[in-house]
LUMTORMAR-145715 format. One record per residue (C-alpha): y, z, x. Coordinates in steps of 0.1 Angstrom, whole numbers, plus 5000, padded with zeros to 4 digits. Layout:
<mivexs>
+------+------+------+
:    y :    z :    x :
+------+------+------+
:    Y :    Z :    X :
...
+------+------+------+
</mivexs>
This chain:
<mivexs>
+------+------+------+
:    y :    z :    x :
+------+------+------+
: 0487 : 0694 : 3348 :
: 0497 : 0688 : 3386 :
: 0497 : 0649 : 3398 :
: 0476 : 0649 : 3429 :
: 0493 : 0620 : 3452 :
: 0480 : 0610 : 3481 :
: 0481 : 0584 : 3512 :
: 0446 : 0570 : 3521 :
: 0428 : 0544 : 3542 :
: 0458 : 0550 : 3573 :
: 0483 : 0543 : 3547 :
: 0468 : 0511 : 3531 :
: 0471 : 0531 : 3497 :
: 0482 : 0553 : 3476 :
: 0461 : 0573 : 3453 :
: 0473 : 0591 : 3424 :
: 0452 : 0617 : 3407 :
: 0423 : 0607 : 3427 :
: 0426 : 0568 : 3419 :
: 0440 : 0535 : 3439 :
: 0471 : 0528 : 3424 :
: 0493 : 0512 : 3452 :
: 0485 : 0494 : 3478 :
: 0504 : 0475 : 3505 :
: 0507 : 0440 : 3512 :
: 0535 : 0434 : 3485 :
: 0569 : 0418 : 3488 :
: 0597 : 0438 : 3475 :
: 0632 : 0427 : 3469 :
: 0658 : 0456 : 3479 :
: 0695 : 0457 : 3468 :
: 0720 : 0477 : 3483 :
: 0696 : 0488 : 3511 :
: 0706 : 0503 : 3548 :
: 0668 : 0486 : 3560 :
: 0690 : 0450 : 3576 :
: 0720 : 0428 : 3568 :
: 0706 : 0407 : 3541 :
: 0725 : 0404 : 3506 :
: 0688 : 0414 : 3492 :
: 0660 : 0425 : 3518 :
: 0626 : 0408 : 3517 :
: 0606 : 0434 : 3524 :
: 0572 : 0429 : 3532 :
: 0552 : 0463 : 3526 :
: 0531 : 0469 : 3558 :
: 0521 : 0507 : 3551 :
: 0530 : 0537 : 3530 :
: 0548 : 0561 : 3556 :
: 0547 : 0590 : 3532 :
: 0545 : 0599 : 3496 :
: 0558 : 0624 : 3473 :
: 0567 : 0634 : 3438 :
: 0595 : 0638 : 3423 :
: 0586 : 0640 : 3386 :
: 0576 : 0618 : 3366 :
: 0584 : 0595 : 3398 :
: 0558 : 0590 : 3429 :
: 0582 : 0578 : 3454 :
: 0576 : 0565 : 3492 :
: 0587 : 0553 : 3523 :
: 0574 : 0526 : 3534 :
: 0569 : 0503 : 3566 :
: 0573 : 0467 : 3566 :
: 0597 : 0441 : 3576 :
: 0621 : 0420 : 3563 :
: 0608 : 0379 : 3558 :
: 0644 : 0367 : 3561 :
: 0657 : 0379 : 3592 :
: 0625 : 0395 : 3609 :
: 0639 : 0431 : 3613 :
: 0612 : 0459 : 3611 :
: 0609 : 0495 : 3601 :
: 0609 : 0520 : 3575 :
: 0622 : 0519 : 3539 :
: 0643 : 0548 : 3523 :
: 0627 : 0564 : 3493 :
: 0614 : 0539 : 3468 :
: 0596 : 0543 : 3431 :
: 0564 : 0530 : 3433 :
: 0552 : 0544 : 3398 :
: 0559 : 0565 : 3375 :
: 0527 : 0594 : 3358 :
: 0542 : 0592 : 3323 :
: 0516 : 0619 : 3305 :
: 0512 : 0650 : 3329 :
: 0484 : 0661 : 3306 :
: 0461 : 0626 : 3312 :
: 0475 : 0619 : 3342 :
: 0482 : 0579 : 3333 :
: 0503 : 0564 : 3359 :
: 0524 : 0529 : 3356 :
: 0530 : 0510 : 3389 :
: 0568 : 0493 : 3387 :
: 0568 : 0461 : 3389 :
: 0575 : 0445 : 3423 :
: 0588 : 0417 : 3422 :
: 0618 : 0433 : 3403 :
: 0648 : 0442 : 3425 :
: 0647 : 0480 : 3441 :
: 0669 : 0504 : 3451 :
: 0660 : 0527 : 3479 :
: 0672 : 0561 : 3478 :
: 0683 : 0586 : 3506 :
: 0668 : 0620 : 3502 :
: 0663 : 0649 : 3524 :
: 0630 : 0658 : 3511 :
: 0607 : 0650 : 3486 :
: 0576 : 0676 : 3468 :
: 0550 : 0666 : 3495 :
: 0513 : 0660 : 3478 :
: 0501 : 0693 : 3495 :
: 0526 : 0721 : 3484 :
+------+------+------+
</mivexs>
């Protein structure tokens, strides 16, 4: 079964297989990340920048600004969830107020191939 993934309401959310999963508004905590200076970024999720799959994993990049020192852009790649049945489709959202990781990549399975 394909996992349809996709960014809606001008990136407000993120639906996976035609459901609200993610939305923004969440603080992450990111370790080892390029986004500012801080020992562990703040991140305050502003708006999903784009989406994509890279299986099981639904992975974005995301806008938003650090709390801490007040720098602003956009994330590397981050897990947001994780579609652990193909065949139902069932997703698990991580949880955020763990620590993250971003992760550099040079491209991702976009929703629309």
């Amino acid at each position: 079964m394909t996992t349809d993934v996709h960014q809606l309401d001008d990136g407000a959310w993120i639906s996976v297989n035609d459901s609200r999963e993610v939305n923004v508004s969440d603080l992450w905590l990111l370790a080892r990340s390029e986004f500012c200076d801080c020992e562990v970024t703040d991140f305050l999720a502003e708006g999903f920048v784009e989406v994509g799959v890279d299986h099981p994993d639904i992975e974005a990049r995301v806008a938003g600004q650090c709390i801490a020192c007040g720098e602003s852009g956009v994330t590397d790649w981050l897990t947001v969830g994780r579609v652990v049945d193909p065949d139902s489709g069932e997703f698990y959202g991580v949880v955020h107020e763990s620590v993250h990781i971003p992760e550099k990549r040079t491209r991702l399975a976009r929703p629309e191939e």
